[in-house]
C-alpha positions as CSV (number, residue, x, y, z in Angstrom):
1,X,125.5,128.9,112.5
2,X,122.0,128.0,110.7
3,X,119.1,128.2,112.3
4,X,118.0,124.8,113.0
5,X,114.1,124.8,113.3
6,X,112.3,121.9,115.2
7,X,110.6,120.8,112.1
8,X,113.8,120.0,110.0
9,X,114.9,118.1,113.0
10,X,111.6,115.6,112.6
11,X,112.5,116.1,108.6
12,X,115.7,114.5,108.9
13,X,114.2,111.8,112.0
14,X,112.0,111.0,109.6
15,X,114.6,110.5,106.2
16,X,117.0,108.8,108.7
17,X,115.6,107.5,111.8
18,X,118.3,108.8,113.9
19,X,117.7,110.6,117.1
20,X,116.8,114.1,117.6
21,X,120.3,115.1,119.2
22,X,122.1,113.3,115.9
23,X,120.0,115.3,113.5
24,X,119.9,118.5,115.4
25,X,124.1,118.5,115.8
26,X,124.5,117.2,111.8
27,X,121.9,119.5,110.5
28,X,123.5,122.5,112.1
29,X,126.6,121.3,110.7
30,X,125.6,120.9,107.6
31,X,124.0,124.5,107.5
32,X,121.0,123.0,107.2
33,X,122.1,120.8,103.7
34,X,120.2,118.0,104.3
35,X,121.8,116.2,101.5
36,X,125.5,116.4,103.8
37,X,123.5,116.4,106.9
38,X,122.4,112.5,105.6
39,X,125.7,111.9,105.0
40,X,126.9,113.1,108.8
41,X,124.7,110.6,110.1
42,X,125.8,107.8,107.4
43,X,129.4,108.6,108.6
44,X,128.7,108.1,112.4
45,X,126.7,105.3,111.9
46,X,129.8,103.4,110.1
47,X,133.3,105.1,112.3
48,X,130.4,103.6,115.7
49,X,130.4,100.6,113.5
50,X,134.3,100.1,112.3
51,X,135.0,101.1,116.3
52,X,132.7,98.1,117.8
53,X,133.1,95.8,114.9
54,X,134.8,93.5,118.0
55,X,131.8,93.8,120.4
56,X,129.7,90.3,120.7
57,X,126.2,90.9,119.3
58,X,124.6,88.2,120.7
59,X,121.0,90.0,121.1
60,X,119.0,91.1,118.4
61,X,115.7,90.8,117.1
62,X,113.9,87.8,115.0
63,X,111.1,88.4,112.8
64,X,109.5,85.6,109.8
65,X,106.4,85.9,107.7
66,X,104.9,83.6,104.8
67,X,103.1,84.1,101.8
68,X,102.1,82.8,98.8
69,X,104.5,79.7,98.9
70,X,107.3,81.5,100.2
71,X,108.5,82.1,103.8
72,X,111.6,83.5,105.3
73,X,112.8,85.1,108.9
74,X,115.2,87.7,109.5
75,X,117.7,88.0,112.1
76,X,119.7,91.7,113.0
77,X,121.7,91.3,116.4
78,X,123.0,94.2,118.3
79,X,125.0,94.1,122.1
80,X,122.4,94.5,124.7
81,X,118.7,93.3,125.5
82,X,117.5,97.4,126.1
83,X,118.2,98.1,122.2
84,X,116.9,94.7,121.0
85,X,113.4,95.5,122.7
86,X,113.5,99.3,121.2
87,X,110.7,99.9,118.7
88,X,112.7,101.5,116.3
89,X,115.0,98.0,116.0
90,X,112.3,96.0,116.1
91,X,111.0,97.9,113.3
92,X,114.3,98.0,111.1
93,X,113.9,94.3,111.5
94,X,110.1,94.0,110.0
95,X,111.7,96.8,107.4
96,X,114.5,94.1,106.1
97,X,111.5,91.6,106.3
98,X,109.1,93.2,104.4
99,X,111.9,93.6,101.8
100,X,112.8,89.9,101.9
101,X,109.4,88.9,101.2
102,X,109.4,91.4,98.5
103,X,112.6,91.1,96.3
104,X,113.4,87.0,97.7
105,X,116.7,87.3,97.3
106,X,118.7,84.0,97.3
107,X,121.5,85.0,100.2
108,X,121.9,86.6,102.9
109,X,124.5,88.9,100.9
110,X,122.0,89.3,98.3
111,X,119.5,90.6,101.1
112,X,122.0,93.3,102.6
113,X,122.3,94.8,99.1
114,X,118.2,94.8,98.7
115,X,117.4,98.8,98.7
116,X,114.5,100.4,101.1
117,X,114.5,103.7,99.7
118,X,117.6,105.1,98.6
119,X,119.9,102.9,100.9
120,X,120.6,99.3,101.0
121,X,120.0,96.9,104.0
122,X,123.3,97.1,105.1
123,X,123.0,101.2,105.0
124,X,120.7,100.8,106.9
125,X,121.6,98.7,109.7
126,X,124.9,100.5,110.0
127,X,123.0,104.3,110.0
128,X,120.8,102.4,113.0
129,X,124.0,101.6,114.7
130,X,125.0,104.9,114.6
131,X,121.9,105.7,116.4
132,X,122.2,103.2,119.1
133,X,126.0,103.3,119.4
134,X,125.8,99.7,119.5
135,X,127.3,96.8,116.9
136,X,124.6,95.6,114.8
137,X,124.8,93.4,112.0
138,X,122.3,90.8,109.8
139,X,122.6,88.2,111.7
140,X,120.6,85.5,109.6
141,X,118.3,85.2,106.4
142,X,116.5,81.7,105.8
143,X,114.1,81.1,103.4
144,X,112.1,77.9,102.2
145,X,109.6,77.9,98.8
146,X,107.2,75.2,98.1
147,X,103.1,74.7,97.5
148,X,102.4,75.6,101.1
149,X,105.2,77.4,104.1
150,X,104.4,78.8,107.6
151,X,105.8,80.8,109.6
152,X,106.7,81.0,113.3
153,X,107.9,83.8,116.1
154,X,108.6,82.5,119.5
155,X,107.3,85.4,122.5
156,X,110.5,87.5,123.0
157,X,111.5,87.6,119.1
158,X,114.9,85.7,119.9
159,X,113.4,82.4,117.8
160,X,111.6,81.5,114.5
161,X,111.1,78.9,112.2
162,X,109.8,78.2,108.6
163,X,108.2,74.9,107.5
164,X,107.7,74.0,103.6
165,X,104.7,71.5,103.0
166,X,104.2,69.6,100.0
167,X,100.2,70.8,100.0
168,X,98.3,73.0,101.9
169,X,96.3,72.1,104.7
170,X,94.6,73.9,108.1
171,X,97.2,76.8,108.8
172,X,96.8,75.5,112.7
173,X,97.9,72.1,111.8
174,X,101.0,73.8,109.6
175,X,101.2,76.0,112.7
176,X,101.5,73.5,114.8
177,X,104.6,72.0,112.9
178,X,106.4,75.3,113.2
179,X,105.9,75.1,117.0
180,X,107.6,71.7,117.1
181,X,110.6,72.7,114.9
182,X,110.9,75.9,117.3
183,X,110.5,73.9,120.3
184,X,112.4,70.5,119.7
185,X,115.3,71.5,116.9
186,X,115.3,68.9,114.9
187,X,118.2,67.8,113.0
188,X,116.4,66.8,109.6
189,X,113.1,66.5,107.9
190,X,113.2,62.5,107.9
191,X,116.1,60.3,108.6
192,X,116.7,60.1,104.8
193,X,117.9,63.4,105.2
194,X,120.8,62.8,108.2
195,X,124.4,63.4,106.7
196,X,126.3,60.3,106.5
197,X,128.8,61.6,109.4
198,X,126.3,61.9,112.1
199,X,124.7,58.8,111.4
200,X,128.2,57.2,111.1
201,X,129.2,59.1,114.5
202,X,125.5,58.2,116.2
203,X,126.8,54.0,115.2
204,X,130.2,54.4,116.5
205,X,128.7,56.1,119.6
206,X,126.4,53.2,119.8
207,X,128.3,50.5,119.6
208,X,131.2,51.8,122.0
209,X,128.4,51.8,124.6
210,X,127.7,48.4,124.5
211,X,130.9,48.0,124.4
212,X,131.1,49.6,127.6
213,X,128.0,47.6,128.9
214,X,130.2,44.6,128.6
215,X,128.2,43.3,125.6
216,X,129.1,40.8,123.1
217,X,130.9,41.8,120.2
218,X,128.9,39.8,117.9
219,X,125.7,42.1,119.1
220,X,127.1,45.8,119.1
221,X,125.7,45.8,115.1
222,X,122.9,45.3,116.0
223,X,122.3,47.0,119.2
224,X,124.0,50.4,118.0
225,X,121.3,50.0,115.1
226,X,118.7,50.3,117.9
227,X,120.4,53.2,119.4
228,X,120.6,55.0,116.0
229,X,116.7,54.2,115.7
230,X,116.0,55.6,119.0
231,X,118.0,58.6,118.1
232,X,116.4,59.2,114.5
233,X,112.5,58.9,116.1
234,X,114.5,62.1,118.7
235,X,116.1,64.1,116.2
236,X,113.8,63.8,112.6
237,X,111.0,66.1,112.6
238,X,108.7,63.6,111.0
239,X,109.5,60.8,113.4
240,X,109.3,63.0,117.0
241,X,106.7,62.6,119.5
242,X,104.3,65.6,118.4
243,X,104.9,68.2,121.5
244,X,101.0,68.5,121.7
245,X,100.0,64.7,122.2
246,X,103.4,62.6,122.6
247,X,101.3,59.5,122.0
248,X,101.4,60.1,117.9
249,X,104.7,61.4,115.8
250,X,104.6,64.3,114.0
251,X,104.2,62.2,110.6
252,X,100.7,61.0,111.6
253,X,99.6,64.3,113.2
254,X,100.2,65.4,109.5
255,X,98.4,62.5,108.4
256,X,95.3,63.1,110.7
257,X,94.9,65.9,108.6
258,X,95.8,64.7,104.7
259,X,96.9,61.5,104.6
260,X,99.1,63.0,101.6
261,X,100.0,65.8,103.9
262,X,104.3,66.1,104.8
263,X,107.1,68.3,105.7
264,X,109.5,69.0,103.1
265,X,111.9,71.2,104.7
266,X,112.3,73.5,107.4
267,X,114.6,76.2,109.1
268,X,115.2,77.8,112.8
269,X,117.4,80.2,114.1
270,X,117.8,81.5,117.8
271,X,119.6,84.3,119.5
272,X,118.7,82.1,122.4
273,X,122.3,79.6,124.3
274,X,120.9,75.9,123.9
């Protein structure tokens, strides 16, 4: 058997990120190769991978970042809160990041084939679950371009959100919007932007509870036109009472600030049940 020395062990921690058990049993199987011990530790990562690939990953970690016009947030679940919160995950997750912000690719399928090194994302994340012994997969890219973006992490990492301006402004105030998508979910950017069903639906809902309120049918137009207002100034982003003073909408917050000033799109994902 080869003599494995405590400094190829942090050599091949340090190529793989894999713990020092996984290296120290693949190196010495390897004879010290580190080209096949690599591949040992590939191997596990995707037979822990193939055997889990039923678990629930519903945990995970949730990372964003803007610059320069662009902004995007990456999502990698795994099984259980204790691995999510591990600084090695965490740090796979602001790897894949970094790599999104560099490279842009335009899918989430495009981002697992990015390469860090001499492996891809999804090499990665699958050596990492080899690691952790855990499923692990990409759970979510989003991205949004335009003259000005911000970023958002919720405390915990289990929430983000991007916004896409149509000109910059005070990075609070663009902050500020981030928060509000975060916090409130909003369906759309205006209510220009609602698909045709759910507005269809939101009428339909409307009008059956007048209907229901014994009103007359020659009204339920027009009061399930007042419900689907009600429900736009809830569910639009630029129509919602802005979560920091509900006495103005999130359109003149913006406006406070540039009268020119507006959302053009947004994005959110949560690990988080809602």
């Amino acid at each position: 058997m080869a003599n494995v020395t405590v400094a190829d062990i942090a050599k091949l921690r340090k190529m793989t990120g894999a713990g020092m058990m996984d290296c120290k049993n693949a190196l010495a199987e390897a004879e010290c190769d580190f080209e096949k011990a690599i591949e040992l530790i590939r191997k596990r990562g995707q037979a822990i991978a193939a055997k889990r690939s039923d678990r629930d990953a519903s945990e995970g970690c949730v990372l964003a970042a803007d610059k320069d016009g662009f902004a995007a947030l990456v999502g990698i679940k795994c099984e259980t809160d204790f691995v999510a919160k591990n600084a090695d995950f965490i740090a796979l997750t602001q790897k894949v990041l970094d790599a999104a912000m560099e490279k842009m690719p335009a899918s989430l399928d495009e981002l697992k084939n990015v390469k860090i090194g001499d492996r891809t994302v999804a090499e990665l994340i699958t050596a990492q679950s080899g690691v952790t012994g855990e499923k692990m997969e990409l759970g979510a890219y989003e991205f949004v371009k335009a003259p000005a973006t911000v970023s958002y992490i919720h405390n915990g990492n289990k929430l983000a959100s991007l916004v896409a301006f149509n000109e910059g402004a005070d990075r609070q105030v663009l902050r500020d919007v981030a928060m509000q998508v975060a916090a409130m979910s909003p369906i759309s950017v205006s209510r220009n932007d609602v698909p045709k069903d759910i507005v269809d639906k939101e009428l339909e809902i409307g009008k059956e509870k007048a209907r229901e309120e014994g009103k007359p049918e020659a009204i339920l137009d027009r009061i399930a036109q007042g419900r689907l207002n009600k429900f736009f100034q809830e569910s639009t982003l630029l129509e919602q009472a802005f979560i920091k003073d509900a006495k103005m909408s999130v359109t003149q917050y913006l406006q406070a600030a540039s009268k020119s000033l507006t959302a053009t799109a947004f994005k959110r994902f949560t690990l988080n049940q809602e």
